[in-house]
C-alpha positions as CSV (number, residue, x, y, z in Angstrom):
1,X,88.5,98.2,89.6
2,X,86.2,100.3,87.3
3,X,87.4,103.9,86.5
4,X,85.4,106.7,84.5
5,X,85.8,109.0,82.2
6,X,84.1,112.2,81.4
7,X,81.5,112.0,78.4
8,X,81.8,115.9,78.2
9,X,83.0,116.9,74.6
10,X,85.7,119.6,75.8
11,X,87.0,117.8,79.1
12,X,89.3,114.8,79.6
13,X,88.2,114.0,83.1
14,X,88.9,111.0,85.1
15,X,87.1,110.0,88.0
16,X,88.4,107.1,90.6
17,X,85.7,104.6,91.2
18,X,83.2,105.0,94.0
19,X,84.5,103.3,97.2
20,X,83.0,102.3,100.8
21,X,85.9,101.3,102.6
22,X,89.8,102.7,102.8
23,X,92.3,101.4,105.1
24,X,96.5,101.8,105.3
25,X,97.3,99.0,102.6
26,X,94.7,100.9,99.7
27,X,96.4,104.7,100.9
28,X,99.6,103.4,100.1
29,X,99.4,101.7,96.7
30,X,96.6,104.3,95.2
31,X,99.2,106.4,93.5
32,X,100.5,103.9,92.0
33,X,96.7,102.5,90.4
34,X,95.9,106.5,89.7
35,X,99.2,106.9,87.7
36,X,98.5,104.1,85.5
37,X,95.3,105.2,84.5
38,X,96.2,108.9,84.3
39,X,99.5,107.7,81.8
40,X,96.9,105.5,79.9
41,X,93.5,108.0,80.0
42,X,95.9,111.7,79.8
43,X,93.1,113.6,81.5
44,X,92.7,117.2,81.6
45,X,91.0,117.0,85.5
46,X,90.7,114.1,88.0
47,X,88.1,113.7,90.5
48,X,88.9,111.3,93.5
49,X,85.0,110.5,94.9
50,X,85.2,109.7,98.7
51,X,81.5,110.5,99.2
52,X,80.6,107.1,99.6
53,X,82.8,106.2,102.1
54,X,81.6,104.0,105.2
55,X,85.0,102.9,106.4
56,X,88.0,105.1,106.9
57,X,90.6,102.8,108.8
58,X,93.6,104.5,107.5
59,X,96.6,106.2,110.1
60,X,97.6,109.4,110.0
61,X,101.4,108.3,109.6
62,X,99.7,105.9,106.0
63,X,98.3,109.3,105.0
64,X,101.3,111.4,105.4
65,X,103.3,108.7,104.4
66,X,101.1,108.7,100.7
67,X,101.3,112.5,100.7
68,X,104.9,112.5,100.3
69,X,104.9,110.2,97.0
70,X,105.1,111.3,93.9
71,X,102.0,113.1,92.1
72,X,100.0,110.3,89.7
73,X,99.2,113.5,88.0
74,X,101.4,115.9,86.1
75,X,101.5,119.3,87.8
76,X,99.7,121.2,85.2
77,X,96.8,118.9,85.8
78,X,93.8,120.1,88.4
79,X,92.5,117.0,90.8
80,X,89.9,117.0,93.0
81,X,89.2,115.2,96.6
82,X,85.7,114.8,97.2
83,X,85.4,114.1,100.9
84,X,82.0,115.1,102.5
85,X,82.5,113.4,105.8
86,X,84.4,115.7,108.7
87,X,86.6,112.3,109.0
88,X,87.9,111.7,105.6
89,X,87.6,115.5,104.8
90,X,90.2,116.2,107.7
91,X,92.3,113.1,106.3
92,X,92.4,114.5,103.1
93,X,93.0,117.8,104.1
94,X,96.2,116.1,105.7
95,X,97.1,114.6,102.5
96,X,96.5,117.7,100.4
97,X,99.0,119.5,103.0
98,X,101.5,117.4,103.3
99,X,101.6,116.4,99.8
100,X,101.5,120.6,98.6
101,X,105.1,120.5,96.7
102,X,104.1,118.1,94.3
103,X,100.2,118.2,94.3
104,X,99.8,122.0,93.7
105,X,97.0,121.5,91.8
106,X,94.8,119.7,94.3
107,X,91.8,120.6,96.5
108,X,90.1,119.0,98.8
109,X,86.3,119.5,98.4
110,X,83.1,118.5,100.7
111,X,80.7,118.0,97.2
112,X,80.8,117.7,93.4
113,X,79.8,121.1,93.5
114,X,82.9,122.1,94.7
115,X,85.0,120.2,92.1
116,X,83.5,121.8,89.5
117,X,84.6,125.4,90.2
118,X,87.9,124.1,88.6
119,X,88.5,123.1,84.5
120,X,85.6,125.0,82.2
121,X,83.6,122.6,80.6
122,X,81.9,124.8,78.2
């Protein structure tokens, strides 16, 4: 699985891959893939890009369920969810609430645009 990393000079960002398809079995083991790369990469600002989805079979209780694991992140790092469809934006919404004691930090966006109202890169 591919993962990216910002090419700005003043930002660590990381950015999880582009995906098309999510279902119960991905939810539930993604913290564990994003904490290895955030421990390896030490970003200053993640990005999780949903835009691309096609495929959303994932259950609320999987969602909830992933919410209330711990953060890949440290708390003092921002993250981002970038969900454009009303589907996987209400999903993450879900997770974002749920998850609030140890994902502080997180938002749940509809674009890039959003996401980038957070770190300063200048």
């Amino acid at each position: 699985m591919p993962y990216h990393s910002s090419s700005m000079p003043n930002i660590r960002s990381w950015s999880s891959p582009p995906k098309a398809w999510w279902d119960d079995a991905e939810i539930m083991t993604v913290n564990q893939v994003f904490a290895a790369q955030v421990t390896r990469l030490r970003p200053s600002a993640g990005i999780s890009d949903l835009s691309r989805v096609t495929k959303f079979d994932v259950s609320g209780d999987a969602m909830r369920t992933a919410a209330r694991q711990p953060s890949p992140y440290p708390d003092s790092i921002p993250r981002f969810i970038v969900a454009p469809q009303e589907y996987v934006f209400g999903m993450a919404r879900m997770y974002e609430l749920v998850g609030y004691r140890t994902r502080s930090k997180l938002k749940v966006v509809r674009s890039h645009a959003g996401s980038s109202r957070g770190p300063r890169c200048d």
